[in-house]
C-alpha positions as CSV (number, residue, x, y, z in Angstrom):
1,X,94.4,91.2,100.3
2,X,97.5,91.9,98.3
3,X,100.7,90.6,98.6
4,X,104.0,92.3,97.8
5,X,107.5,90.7,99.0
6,X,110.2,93.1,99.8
7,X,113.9,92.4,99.6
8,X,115.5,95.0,101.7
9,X,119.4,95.4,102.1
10,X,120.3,97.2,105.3
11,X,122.9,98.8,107.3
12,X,124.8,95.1,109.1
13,X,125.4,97.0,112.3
14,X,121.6,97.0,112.4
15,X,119.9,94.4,111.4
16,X,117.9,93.7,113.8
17,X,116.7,96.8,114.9
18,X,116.0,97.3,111.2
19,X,113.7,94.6,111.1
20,X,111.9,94.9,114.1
21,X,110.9,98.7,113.1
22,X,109.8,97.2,110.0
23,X,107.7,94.5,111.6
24,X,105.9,97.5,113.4
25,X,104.5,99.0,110.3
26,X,100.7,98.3,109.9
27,X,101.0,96.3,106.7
28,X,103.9,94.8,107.3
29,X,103.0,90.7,107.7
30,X,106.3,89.3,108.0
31,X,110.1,89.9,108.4
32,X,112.8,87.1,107.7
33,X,116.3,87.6,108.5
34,X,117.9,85.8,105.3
35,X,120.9,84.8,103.5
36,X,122.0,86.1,99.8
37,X,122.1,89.5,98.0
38,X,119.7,90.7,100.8
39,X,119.2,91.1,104.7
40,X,115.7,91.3,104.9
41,X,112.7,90.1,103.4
42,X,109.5,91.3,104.1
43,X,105.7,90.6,103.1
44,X,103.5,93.2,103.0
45,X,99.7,92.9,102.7
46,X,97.6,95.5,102.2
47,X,93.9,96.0,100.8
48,X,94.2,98.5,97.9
49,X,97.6,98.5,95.4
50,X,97.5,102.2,96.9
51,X,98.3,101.6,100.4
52,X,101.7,100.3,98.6
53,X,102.9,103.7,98.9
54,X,102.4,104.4,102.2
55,X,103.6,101.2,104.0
56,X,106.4,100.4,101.9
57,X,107.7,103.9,100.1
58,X,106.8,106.2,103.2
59,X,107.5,104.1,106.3
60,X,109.9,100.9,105.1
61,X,112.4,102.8,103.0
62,X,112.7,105.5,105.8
63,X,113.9,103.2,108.4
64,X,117.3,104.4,109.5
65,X,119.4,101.5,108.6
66,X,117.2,100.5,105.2
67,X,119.8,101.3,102.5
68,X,118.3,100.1,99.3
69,X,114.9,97.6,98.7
70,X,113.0,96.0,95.9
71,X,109.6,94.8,95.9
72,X,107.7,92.5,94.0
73,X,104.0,92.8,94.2
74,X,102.2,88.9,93.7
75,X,99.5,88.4,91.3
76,X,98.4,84.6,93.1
77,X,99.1,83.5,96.4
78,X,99.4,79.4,96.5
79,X,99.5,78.0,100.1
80,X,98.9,74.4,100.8
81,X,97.9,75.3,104.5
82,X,95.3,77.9,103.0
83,X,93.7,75.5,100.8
84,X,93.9,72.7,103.4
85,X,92.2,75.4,106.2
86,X,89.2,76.4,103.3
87,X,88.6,72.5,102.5
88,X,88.2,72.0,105.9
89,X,85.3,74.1,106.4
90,X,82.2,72.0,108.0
91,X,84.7,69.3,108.9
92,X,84.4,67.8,112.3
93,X,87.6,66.7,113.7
């Protein structure tokens, strides 16, 4: 899977129906409610760089209330949990 994190700024009024339609969208991992520059942050995760284009420039930007985004596609993911889960593979509790 790839992994792109979007920073999304959205209409105040309607936040959180902005971010629940987002959380809808196949592709769509995660959506935090944040402090900053931004309102929203979402991860996306998707199979092919392609599929980019659909779930974030055809479905996220249209939400009504989305009013600008940026996204930042990862080239690693590090996660302590992910490494602890594969480690533990075989392990007996």
């Amino acid at each position: 899977m790839i992994s792109a994190i979007v920073m999304i700024k959205a209409d105040v009024e309607r936040i959180p129906e902005v971010a629940q339609a987002i959380s809808e969208i196949d592709g769509i991992a995660e959506v935090y409610s944040v402090t900053g520059d931004v309102d929203l942050i979402a991860v996306a995760r998707v199979s092919r760089h392609e599929d980019f284009a659909d779930v974030i420039a055809d479905q996220l930007n249209k939400v009504r209330g989305v009013r600008d985004s940026q996204t930042h596609i990862a080239f690693r993911t590090y996660s302590t949990k992910d490494l602890g889960a594969a480690f533990a593979i075989g392990l007996e509790d």
